[in-house]
N, CA, C and O atoms as a GROMACS GRO file, in nm:
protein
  244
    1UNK      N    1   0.082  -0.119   0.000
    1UNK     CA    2   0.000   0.000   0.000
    1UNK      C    3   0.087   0.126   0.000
    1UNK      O    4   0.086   0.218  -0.081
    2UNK      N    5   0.171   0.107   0.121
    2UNK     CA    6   0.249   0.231   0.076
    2UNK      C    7   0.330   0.300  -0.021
    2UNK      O    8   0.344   0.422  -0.019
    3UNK      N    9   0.421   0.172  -0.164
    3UNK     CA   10   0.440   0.178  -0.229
    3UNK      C   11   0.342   0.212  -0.329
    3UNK      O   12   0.403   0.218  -0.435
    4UNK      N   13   0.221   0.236  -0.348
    4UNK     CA   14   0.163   0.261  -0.385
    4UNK      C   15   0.128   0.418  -0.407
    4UNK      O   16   0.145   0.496  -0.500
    5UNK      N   17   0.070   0.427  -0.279
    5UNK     CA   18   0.098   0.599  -0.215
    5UNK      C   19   0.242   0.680  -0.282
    5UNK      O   20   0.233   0.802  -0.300
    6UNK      N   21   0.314   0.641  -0.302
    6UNK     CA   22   0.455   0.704  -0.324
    6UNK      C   23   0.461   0.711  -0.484
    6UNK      O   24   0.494   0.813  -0.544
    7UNK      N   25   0.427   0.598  -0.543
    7UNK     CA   26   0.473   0.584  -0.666
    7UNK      C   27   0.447   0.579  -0.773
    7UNK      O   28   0.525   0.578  -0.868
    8UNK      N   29   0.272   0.573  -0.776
    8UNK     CA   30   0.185   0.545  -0.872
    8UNK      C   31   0.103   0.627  -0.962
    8UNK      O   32  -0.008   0.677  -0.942
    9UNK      N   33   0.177   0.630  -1.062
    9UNK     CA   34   0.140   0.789  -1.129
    9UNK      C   35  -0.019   0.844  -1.170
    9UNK      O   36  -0.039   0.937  -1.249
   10UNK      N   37  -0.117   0.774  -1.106
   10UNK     CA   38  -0.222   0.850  -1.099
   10UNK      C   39  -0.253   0.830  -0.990
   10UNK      O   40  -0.228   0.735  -0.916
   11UNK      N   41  -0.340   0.970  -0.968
   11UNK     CA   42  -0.362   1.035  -0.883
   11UNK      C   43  -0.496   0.947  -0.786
   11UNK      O   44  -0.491   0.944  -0.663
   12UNK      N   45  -0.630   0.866  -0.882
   12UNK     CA   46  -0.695   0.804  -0.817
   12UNK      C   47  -0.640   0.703  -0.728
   12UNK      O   48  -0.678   0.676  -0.614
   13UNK      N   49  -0.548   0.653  -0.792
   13UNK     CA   50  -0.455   0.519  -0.716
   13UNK      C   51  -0.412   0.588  -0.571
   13UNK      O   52  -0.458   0.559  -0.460
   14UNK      N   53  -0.329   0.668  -0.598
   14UNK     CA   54  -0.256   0.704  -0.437
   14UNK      C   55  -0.358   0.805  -0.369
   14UNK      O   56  -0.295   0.867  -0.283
   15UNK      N   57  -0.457   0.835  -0.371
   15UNK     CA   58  -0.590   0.845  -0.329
   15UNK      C   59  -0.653   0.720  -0.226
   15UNK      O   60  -0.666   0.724  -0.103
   16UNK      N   61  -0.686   0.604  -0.325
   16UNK     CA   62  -0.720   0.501  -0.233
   16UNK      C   63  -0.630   0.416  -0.166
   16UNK      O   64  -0.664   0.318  -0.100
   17UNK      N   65  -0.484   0.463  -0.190
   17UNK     CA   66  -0.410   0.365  -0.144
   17UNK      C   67  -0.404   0.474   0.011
   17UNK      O   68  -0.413   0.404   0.112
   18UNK      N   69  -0.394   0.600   0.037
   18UNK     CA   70  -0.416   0.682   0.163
   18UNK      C   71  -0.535   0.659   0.269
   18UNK      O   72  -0.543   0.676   0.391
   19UNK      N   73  -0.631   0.609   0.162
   19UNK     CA   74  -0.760   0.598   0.216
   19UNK      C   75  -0.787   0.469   0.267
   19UNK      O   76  -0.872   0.452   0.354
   20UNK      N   77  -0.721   0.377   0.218
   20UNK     CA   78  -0.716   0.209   0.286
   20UNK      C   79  -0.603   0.240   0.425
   20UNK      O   80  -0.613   0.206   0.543
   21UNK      N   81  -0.489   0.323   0.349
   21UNK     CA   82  -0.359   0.320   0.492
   21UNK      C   83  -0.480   0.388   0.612
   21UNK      O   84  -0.488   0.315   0.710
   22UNK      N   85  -0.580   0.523   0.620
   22UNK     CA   86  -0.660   0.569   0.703
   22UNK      C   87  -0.724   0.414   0.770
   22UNK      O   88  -0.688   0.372   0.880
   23UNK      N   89  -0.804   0.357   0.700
   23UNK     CA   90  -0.885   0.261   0.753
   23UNK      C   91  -0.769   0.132   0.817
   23UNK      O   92  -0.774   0.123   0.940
   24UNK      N   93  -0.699   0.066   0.770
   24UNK     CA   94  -0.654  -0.009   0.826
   24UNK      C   95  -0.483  -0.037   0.853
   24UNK      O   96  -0.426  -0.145   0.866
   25UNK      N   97  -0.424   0.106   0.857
   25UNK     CA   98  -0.338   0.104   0.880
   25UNK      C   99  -0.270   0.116   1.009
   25UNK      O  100  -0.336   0.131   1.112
   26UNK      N  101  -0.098   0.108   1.011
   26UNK     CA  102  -0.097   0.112   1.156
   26UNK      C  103   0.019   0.269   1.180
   26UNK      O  104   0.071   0.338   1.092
   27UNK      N  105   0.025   0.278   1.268
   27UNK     CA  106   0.134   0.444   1.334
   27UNK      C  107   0.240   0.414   1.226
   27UNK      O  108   0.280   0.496   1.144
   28UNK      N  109   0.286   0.266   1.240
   28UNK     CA  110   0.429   0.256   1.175
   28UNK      C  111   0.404   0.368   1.020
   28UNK      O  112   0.504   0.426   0.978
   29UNK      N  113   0.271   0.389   0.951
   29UNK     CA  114   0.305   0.444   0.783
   29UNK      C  115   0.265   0.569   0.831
   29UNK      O  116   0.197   0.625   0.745
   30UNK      N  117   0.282   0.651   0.954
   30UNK     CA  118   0.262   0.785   0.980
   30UNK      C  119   0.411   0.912   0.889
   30UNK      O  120   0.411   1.018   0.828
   31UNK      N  121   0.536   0.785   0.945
   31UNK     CA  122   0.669   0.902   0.846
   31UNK      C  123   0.671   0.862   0.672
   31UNK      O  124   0.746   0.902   0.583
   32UNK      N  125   0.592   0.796   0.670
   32UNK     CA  126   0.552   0.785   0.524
   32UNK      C  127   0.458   0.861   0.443
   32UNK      O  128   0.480   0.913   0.333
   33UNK      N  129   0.352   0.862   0.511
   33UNK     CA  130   0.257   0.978   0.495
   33UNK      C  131   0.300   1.102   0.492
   33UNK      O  132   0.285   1.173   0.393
   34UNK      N  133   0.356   1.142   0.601
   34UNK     CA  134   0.412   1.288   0.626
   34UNK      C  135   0.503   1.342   0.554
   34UNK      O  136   0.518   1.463   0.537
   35UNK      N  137   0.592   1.219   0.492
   35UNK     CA  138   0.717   1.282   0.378
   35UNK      C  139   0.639   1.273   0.207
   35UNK      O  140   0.680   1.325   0.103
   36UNK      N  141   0.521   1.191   0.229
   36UNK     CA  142   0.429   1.219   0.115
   36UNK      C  143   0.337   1.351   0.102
   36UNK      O  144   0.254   1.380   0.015
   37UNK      N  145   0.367   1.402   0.186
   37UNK     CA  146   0.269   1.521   0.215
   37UNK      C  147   0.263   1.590   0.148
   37UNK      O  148   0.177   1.631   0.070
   38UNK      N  149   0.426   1.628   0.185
   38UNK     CA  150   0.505   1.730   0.123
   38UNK      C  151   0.548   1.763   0.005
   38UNK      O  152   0.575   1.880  -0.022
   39UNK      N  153   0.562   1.630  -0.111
   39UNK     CA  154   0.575   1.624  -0.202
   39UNK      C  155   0.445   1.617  -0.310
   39UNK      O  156   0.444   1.681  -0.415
   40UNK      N  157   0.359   1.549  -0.278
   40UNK     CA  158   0.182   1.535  -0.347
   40UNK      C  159   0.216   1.652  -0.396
   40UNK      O  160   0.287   1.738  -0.344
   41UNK      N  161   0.134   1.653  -0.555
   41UNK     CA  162   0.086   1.723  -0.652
   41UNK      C  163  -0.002   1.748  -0.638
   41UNK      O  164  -0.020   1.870  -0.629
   42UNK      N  165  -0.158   1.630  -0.625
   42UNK     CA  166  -0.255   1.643  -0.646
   42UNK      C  167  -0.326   1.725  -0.450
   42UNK      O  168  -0.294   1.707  -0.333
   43UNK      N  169  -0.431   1.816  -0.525
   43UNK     CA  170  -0.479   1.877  -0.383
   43UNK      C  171  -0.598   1.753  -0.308
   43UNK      O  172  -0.638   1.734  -0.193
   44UNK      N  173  -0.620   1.699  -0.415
   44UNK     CA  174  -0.748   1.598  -0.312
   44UNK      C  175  -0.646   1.446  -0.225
   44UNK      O  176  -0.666   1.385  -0.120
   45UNK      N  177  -0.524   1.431  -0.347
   45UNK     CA  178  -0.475   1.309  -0.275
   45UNK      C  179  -0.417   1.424  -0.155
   45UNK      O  180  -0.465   1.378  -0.051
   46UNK      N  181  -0.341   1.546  -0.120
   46UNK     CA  182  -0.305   1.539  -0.004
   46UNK      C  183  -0.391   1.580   0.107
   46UNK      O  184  -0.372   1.575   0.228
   47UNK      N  185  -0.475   1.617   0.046
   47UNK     CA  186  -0.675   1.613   0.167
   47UNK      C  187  -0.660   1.470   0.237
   47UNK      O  188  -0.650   1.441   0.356
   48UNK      N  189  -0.662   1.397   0.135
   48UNK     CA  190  -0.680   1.232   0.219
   48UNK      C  191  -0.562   1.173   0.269
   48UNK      O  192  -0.564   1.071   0.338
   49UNK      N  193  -0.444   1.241   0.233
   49UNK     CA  194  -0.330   1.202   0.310
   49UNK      C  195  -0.376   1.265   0.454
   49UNK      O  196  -0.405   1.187   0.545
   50UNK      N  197  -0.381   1.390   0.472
   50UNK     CA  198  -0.392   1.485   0.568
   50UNK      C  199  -0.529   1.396   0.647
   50UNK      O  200  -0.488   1.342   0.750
   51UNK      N  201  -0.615   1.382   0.632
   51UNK     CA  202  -0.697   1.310   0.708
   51UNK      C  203  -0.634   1.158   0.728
   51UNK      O  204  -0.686   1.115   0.830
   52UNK      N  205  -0.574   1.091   0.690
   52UNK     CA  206  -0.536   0.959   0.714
   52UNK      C  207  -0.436   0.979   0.817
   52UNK      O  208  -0.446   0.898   0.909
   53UNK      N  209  -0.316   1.088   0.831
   53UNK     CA  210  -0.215   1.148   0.931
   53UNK      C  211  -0.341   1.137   1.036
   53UNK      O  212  -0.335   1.041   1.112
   54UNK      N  213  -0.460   1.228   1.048
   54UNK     CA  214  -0.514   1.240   1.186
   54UNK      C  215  -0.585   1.096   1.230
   54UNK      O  216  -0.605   1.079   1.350
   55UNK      N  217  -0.605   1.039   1.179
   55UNK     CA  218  -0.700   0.918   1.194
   55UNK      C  219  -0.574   0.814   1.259
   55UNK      O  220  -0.571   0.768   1.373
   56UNK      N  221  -0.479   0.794   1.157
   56UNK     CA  222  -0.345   0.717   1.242
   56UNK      C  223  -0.272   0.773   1.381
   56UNK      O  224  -0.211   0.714   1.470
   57UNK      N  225  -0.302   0.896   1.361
   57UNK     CA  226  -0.253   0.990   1.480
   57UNK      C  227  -0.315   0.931   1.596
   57UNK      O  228  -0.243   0.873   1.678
   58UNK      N  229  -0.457   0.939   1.617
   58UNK     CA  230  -0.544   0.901   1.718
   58UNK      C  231  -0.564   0.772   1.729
   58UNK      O  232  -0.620   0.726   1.828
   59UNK      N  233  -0.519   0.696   1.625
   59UNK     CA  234  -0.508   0.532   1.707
   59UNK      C  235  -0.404   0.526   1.768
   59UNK      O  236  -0.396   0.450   1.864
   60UNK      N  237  -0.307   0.598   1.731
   60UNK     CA  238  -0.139   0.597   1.801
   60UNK      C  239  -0.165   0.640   1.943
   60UNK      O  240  -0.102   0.589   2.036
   61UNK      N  241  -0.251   0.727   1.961
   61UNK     CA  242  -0.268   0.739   2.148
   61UNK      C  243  -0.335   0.654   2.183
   61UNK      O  244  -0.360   0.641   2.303
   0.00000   0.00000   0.00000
């Protein structure tokens, strides 16, 4: 999944691959997310990055 997120040159793909890491991911793909953040092109994939950061955030406490 996370290779996915990183690498996959459309934009729907690393969309749902953020949106599966939200639902069933674990803290460990939080510095993955966050260094994807920064780089995302697209404004909706880093919406759902940015919500998947808070959602992993709060299972992490």
């Amino acid at each position: 999944m996370l290779k996915l997120l990183t690498e996959h040159p459309k934009d729907n793909i690393r969309y749902a691959a953020a949106e599966a890491l939200m639902k069933v991911g674990t803290p460990a793909a939080i510095p993955v997310l966050e260094g994807r953040l920064h780089v995302e092109s697209s404004r909706s994939v880093r919406g759902r990055i940015g919500w998947a950061l808070r959602i992993l955030r709060q299972k992490a406490r």
